[in-house]
MARSEPA-738348 format. One line per 4 residues: number of its first residue (from 1); for each residue z negated, y, x of C-alpha. Coordinates in steps of 0.001 Angstrom, whole numbers, plus 500000, padded with zeros to 6 digits. Layout:
NUM> Z:Y:X | ...
END
This chain:
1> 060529:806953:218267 | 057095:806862:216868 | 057055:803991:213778 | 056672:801055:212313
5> 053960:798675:210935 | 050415:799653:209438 | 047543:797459:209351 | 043447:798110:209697
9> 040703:796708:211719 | 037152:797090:212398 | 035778:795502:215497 | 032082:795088:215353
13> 029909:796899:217895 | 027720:794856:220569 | 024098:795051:221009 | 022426:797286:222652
17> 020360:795872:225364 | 017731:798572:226740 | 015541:797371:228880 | 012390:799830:229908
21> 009132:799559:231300 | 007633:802910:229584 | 006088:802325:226534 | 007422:804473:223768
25> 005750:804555:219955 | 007653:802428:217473 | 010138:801456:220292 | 010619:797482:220925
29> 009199:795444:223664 | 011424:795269:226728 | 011305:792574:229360 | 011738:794893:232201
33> 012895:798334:233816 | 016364:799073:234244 | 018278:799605:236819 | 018738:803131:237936
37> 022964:803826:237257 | 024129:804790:240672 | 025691:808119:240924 | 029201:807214:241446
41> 029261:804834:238766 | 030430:807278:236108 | 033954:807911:234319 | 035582:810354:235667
45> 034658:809273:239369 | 033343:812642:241159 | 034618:814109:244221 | 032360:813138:246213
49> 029188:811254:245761 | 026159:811127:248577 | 023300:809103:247570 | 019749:809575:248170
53> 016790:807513:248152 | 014243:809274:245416 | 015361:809076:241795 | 013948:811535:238900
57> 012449:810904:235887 | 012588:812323:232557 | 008685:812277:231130 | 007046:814119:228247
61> 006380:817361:230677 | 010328:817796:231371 | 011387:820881:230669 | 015080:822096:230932
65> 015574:825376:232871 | 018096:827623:232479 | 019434:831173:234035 | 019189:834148:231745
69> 023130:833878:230779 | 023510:832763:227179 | 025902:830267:228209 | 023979:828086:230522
73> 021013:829015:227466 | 023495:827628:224847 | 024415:823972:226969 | 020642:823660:228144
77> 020203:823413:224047 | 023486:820882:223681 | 021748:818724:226423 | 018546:819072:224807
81> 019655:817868:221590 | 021111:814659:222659 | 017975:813847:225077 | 015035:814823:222268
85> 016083:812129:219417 | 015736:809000:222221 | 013237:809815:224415 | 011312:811277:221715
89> 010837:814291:223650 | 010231:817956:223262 | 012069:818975:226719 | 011721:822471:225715
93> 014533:824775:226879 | 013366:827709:228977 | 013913:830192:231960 | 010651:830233:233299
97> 009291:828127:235923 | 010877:825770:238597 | 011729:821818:238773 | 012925:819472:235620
101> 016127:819729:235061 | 017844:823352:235539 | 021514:824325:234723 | 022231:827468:236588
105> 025168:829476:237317 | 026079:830740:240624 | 028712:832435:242328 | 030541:829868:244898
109> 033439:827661:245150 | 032958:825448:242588 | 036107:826818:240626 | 036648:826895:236905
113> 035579:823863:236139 | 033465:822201:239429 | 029832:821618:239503 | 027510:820318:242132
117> 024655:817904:240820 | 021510:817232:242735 | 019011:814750:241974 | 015389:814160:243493
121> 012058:813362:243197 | 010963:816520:241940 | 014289:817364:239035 | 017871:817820:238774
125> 019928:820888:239374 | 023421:821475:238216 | 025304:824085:239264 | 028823:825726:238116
129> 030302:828951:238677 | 031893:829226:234961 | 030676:827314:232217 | 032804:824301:231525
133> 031833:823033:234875 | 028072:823291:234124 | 028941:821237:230651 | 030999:818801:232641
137> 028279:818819:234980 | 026019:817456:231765 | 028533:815044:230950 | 028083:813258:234258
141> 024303:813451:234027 | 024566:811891:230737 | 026105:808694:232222 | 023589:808513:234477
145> 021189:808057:231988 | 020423:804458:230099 | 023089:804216:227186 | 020109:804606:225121
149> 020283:807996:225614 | 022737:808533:223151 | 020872:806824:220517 | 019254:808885:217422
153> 016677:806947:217700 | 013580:806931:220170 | 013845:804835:221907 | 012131:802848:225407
157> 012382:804219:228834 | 012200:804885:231525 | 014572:807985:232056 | 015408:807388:235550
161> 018277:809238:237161 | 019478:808464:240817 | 018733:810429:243655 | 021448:812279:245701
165> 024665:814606:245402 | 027457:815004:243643 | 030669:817486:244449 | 033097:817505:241243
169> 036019:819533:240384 | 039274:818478:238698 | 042639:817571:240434 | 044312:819171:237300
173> 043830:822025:234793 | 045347:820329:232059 | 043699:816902:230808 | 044906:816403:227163
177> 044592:814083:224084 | 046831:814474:221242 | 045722:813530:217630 | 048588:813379:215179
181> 047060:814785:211583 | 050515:814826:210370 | 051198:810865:209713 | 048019:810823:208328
185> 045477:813818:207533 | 042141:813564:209064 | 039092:815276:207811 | 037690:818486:209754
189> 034322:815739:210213 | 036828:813430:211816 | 038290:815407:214604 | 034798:816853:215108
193> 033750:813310:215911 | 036785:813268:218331 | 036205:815952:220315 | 032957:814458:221059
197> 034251:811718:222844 | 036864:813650:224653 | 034241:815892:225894 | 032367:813168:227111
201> 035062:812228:229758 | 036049:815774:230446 | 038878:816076:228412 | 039476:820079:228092
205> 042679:820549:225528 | 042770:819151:222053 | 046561:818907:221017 | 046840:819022:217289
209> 049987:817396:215637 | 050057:819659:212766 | 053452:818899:211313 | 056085:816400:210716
213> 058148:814944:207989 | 055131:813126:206220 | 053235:816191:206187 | 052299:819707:206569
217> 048591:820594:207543 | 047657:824170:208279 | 048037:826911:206150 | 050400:829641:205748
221> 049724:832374:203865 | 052815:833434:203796 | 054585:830342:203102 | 051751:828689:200856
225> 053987:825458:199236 | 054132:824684:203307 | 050496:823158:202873 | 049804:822775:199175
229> 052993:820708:198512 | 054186:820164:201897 | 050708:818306:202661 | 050287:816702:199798
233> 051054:813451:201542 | 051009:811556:204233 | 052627:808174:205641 | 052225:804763:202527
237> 051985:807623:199914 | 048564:808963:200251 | 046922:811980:199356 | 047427:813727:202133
241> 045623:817245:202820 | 045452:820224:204934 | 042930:822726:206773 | 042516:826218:205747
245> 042189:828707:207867 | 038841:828526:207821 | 039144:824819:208598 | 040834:825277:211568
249> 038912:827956:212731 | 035757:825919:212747 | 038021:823235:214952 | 038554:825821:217117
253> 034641:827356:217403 | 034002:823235:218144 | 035772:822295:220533 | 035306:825292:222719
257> 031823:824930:222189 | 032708:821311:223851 | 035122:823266:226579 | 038381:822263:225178
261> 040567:824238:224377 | 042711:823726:221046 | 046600:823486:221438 | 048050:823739:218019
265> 052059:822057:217239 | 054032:823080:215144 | 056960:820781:215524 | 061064:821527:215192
269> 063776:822296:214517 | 063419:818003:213556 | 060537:816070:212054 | 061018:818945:209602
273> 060821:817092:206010 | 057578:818288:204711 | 059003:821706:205579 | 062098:820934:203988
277> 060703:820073:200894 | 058538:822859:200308 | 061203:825127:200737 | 064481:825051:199871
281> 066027:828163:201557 | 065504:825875:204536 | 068053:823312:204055 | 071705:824542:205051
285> 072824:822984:201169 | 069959:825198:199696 | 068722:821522:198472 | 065003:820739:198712
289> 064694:816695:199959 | 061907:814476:198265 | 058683:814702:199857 | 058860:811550:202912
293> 056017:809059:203193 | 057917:806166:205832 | 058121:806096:209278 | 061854:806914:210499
297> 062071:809578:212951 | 065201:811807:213776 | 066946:812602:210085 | 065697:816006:209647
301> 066371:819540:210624 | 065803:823404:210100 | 069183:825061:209721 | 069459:826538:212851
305> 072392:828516:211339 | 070212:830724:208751 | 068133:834125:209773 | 065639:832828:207109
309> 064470:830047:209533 | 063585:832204:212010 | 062047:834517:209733 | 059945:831136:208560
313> 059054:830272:212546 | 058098:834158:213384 | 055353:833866:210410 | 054149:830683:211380
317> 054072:831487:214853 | 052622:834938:213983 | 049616:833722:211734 | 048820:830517:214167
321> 048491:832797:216752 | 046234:834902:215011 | 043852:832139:214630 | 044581:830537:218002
325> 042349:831886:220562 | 043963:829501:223206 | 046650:830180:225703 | 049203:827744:223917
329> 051574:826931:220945 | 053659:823518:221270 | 056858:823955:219187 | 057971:820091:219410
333> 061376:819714:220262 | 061718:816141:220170 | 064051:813841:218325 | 066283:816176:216912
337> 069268:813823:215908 | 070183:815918:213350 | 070870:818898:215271 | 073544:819065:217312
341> 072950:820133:221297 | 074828:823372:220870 | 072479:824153:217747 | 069478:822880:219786
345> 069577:825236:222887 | 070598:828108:220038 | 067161:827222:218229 | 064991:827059:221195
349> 066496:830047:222813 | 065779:831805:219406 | 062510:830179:219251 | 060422:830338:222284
353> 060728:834331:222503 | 058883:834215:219259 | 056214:832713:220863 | 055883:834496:223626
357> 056022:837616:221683 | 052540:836568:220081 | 051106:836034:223385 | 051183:832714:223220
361> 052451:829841:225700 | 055399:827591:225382 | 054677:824028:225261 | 057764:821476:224508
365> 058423:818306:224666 | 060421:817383:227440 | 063829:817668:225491 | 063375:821223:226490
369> 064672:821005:229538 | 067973:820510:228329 | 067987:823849:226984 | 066382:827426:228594
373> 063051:826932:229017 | 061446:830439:228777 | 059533:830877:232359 | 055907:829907:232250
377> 056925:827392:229744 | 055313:823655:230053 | 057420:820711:229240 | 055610:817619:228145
381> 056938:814414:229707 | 056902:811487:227100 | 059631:809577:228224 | 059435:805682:229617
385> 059301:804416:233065 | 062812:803237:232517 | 064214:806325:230988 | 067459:806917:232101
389> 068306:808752:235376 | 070140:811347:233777 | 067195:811916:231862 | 064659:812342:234681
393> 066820:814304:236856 | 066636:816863:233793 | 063162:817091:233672 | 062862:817213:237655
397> 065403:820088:238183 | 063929:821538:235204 | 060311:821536:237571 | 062085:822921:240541
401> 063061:825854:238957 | 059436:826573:237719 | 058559:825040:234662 | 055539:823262:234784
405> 054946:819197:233547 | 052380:817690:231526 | 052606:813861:231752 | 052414:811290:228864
409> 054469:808512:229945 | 054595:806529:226238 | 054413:803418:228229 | 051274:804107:229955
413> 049038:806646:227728 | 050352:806604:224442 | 047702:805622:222761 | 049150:804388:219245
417> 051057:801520:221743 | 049634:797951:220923 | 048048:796337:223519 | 049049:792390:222798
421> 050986:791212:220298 | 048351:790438:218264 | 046936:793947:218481 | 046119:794755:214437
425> 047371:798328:214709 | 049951:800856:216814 | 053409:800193:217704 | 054853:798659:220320
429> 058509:800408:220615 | 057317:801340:224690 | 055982:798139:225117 | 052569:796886:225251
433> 050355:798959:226841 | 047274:797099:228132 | 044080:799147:230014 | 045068:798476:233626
437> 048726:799490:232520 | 047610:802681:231221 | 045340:803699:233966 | 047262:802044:237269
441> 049565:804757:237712 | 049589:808060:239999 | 050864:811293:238361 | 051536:812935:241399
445> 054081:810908:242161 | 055224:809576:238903 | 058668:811566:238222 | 060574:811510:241322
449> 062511:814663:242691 | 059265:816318:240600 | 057018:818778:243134 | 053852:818119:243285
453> 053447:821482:242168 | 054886:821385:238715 | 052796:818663:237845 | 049989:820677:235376
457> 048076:817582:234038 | 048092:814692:232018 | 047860:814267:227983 | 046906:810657:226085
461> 049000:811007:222651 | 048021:809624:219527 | 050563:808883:216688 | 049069:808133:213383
465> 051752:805684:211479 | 049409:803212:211799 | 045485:804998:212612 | 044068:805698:209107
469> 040281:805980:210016 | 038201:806951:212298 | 037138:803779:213338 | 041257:803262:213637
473> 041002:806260:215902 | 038128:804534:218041 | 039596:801247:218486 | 043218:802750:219631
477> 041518:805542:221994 | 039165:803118:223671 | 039128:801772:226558 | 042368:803244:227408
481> 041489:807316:226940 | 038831:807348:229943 | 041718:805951:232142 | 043585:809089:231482
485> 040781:811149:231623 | 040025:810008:235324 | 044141:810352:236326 | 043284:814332:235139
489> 039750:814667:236651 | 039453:812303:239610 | 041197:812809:243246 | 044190:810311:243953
493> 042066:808891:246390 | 039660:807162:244171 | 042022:805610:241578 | 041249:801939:242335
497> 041656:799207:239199 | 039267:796478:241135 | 036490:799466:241437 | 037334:801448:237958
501> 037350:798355:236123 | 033892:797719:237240 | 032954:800965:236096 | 034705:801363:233265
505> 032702:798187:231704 | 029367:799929:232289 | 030474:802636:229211 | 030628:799579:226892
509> 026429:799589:225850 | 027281:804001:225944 | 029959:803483:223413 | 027906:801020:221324
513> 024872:803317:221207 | 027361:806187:219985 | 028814:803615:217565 | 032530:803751:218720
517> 034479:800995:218067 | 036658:799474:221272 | 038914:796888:222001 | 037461:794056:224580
521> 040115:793994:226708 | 040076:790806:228814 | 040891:792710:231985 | 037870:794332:232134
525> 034619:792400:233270 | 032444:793231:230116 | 028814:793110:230036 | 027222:789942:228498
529> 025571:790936:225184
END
C-alpha cells in the first residue's frame, strides 16, 4: 500500500530576520533587540513551565560547565559547537568554577530521559539523571535561543534566554521516525543530516527500512549478491547502493551520539524481490525474478516451505545483530499477498525465535497479530482510521494479552502522504494528510478496546517511492514530524492545535537558519518574512 507517482520539488527557504541590539564584528545592522522566546514556546511543549522575571545572557565570558562524567563533558562540547560559529564565541567547556551555563548530572527523579532547566540572571542549569535527558535538556535550550543560533555564521545578538523553570520528561519511551532507504538509497551524509533534525525535537529511535523489492541495503557477508546485486537499484531504475558494515556502524555511533537509538528492518516473508533476485534457492521454482524498480506492493514472497530460508533469516538476523547495539530488529510482516495465512503464522512462528535468540527484540508490523506474537514483541500499528473492525479488534486483543503498540496511523503520520492535491510529491492512497490532521489526534486513546498500557509510543514513517533527495526528505518531514514528536514527548494535557499552531510557526526562521526546506502550510499562522 505504499506507491504511486514521483515528482521533485524544491521550496525556497525564507529570510532570516535577526534582530539584535549587541554589536557583533562583520554582523549586519539590526533595527532592534529581540524578543526573549518564552519558555513554553518550544516543540515538544515541556511538562511544566514556571516563568520568572530575570533572563540570561550569553556574552563573550560564558563558559559552559560541566560535571566530571564524560558524558555531560561530551554534550557540553555538542552544545558548544553549535553556539561558537554564531555568537562568535569561545564558551570554553570546563568543570571548574560556578554560573554560565552548567549541564550536570544528578541522582533524582528525572527518569531516563527528564531534565529540569533553570534560567536566571546569573546562568542556566540543566539537570538529568541519565544522559539523553541532559541532551534533550539542550535541545529545549536551543529553541530558546534566536534562530540565529543555528547559523554557521556569526552572527548579531543578543543571546537572551528567559528566566524561570522547566520540568520535562516524556509520556512515551518510544518516539520514532522511519526513513525508507529501500525505494530509494540514501547516502550515509543524508541520514546523518536526518538524525539531526529528529534529535532536535526529541525523537529517540531511528527506524531504518533496509529492504524491499526495489532494493537491498546492508550487507551480508554471508549472503554478499544480497547487497551487491540485490542493491543495485532502486525505484525509476537508478543506481541504487548499500552501506557496509562499516557504513552502518557509523549510523549507529551517530545517532546515539544524538540519543536515538537505531532500529534496523529487515522486511518479510513479502516485499522480498531484491532478495529474490539475488538468490535463487529462495524462490519455491528455484527461479531468480528480474531485479524490480516500480512501485506495486504485495507480489512477492520467501518460500516459507524451504529450510534454506530460514537458514538465509538466521544469518541475517545473526550478523545485524552483531552490529546492532540496540534493543530491536523489525522483521516487516506487512503485505504479504503472496503468502498464504497458514504459511504466514508458520513463517513468523519460525521467525521471531530467531530473533530473540540473538538478543534482539521483535518489532512487526501490525499483521503480526494475526499470528503468535513472541511475548515482549511490539506490533506497529499502520493501519487507517477506518480500518475495518475486524482488523482493530486484532490488534486490541493482541494488546490485552501483552504485546505492546507503536502507533503510525498512515492517515495521520505517514509522512510520504500528500498534503493537497497539488502536493508535488508522496502519495495519497490514506488520504491527504494536512499538519493539523497529523498532529490533532490522541494516542492514548486512538485504538479502542487498546489499554492504555500497551500503548509504547508513536513512529512518523517515511516511504521513499516518491522522496529522492534530501531536500525531498525536508519538504515531506516538515512541518508535520514535530507534531508527532510532541504526541511522543508532550503530556495529553497540552495537545492544543489553536496553541501548537502558534508555536509550531515560531520554528519556521529555526528551520531556515538550518536550511531545511518546509511546506507553508496555510493552517499555520507563519511569520511575515
Amino acid at each position: 500500500m505504499r506507491q504511486r507517482h514521483r515528482t521533485t520539488r524544491l521550496l525556497g527557504s525564507l529570510l532570516l530576520v535577526a534582530a539584535a541590539s549587541v554589536s557583533v564584528v562583520g554582523a549586519a545592522p539590526s533595527a532592534a533587540p529581540a524578543a526573549v522566546t518564552p519558555l513554553g514556546r518550544v516543540v515538544p511543549a515541556p511538562a511544566k513551565v514556571t516563568p520568572a522575571g530575570h533572563v540570561y545572557k550569553i556574552t563573550g565570558g560564558t563558559r559552559i560547565r560541566v560535571d566530571d562524567t564524560r558524558e555531560s563533558r561530551r554534550i557540553g562540547e555538542y552544545l558548544a559547537g553549535i553556539l561558537r560559529p554564531s555568537t562568535g564565541y569561545r564558551l570554553p567547556v570546563t568543570s571548574r568554577g560556578k554560573g554560565g551555563i552548567q549541564l550536570r548530572l544528578s541522582k533524582g527523579t528525572f527518569g531516563a530521559e527528564g531534565y529540569r532547566l533553570v534560567s536566571g540572571t546569573a546562568g542556566v542549569t540543566i539537570t538529568a539523571s541519565r544522559p539523553a535527558g541532559l541532551f534533550h535538556g539542550v535541545q529545549t535550550l536551543r529553541q530558546l535561543l534566536p534562530a540565529a543560533v543555528e547559523k554557521n555564521s556569526v552572527q548579531r545578538g543578543p543571546w537572551r534566554i528567559a528566566g524561570g523553570t522547566i520540568e520535562d520528561s516524556p509520556r512515551y519511551a518510544y518516539r520514532g521516525a522511519m526513513l525508507d532507504v529501500s525505494r530509494h538509497f540514501f547516502t550515509v551524509t543524508q541520514v546523518k543530516r536526518y538524525i539531526d533534525e529528529l534529535a532536535l525535537y526529541k525523537i529517540n529511535e531511528l527506524h531504518l527500512h533496509l529492504s524491499d523489492d526495489q532494493g537491498w541495503r546492508i550487507a551480508i557477508d554471508s549472503w554478499p549478491r544480497l547487497a551487491t546485486y540485490g542493491g543495485s537499484t532502486e525505484v525509476g531504475g537508478g543506481a541504487g547502493g548499500y552501506y557496509t558494515k562499516d557504513d552502518y556502524k557509523e549510523i549507529v555511533r551517530y545517532a546515539s551520539s544524538r540519543y536515538l537509538e537505531v532500529v534496523p528492518e529487515i522486511d518479510m516473508p513479502g516485499h522480498t524481490n531484491a532478495a529474490l533476485a539475488s538468490y535463487a534457492d529462495l524462490n519455491c521454482d528455484g527461479v531468480a525474478p528480474p531485479l524490480y524498480t516500480g512501485t506495486d506492493v504485495g507480489f512477492s514472497s520467501l518460500c516459507v516451505g524451504k529450510d534454506v530460508t530460514y537458514g538465509f533469516v538466521d544469518d541475517v538476523v545473526r550478523e545485524l545483530a552483531a552490529i546492532t547495539p540496540g534493543r530491536y530488529i523489525h522483521i516487516g510482516g506487512d503485505e504479504a499477498q503472496s503468502t498464504s495465512h497458514e504459511d504466514y503464522v508458520k513463517f513468523m512462528d519460525r521467525v521471531q525465535p530467531i530473533v530473540t535468540k540473538y538478543g534482539k527484540t521483535v518489532i512487526a508490523w501490525h499483521q503480526i497479530t494475526g499470528a503468535h506474537p513472541v511475548k515482549g514483541a511490539l506490533a506497529q500499528y499502520w493501519g487507517l482510521d477506518d480500518t475495518g473492525a475486524e482488523e482493530k479488534a486484532q490488534v486490541a486483543e493482541a494488546a490485552k494479552n501483552g504485546t505492546g503498540l507503536i502507533l503510525s496511523p498512515a492517515d495521520r503520520v505517514y509522512l510520504d502522504m500528500k498534503y493537497t492535491e497539488d502536493t508535488p510529491l508522496g502519495q495519497d492512497w490514506a488520504g491527504l494528510v494536512e499538519v493539523k490532521r497529523s498532529y490533532d489526534w490522541d494516542p492514548g486513546n486512538y485504538l479502542a478496546g487498546v489499554p492504555s498500557s500497551a500503548i509504547r509510543g508513536v513512529e512518523a514513517p517515511l516511504w521513499s517511492e516518491t522522496i529522492v533527495t534530501g531536500a525531498n526528505i525536508d519538504y515531506m518531514a516538515f512541518p508535520r514530524l514535530p507534531g508527532v514528536a510532541e504526541l511522543g514527548w508532550s503530556p495529553a494535557s497540552t495537545h492544543d492545535w489553536d496553541t501548537y499552531k502558534v508555536r509550531l510557526a515560531a520554528q519556521a526562521p529555526r528551520w531556515d537558519a538550518l536550511g531545511i526546506d518546509y511546506y507553508r502550510s496555510p493552517q499555520v499562522p507563519w511569520p511575515a518574512g
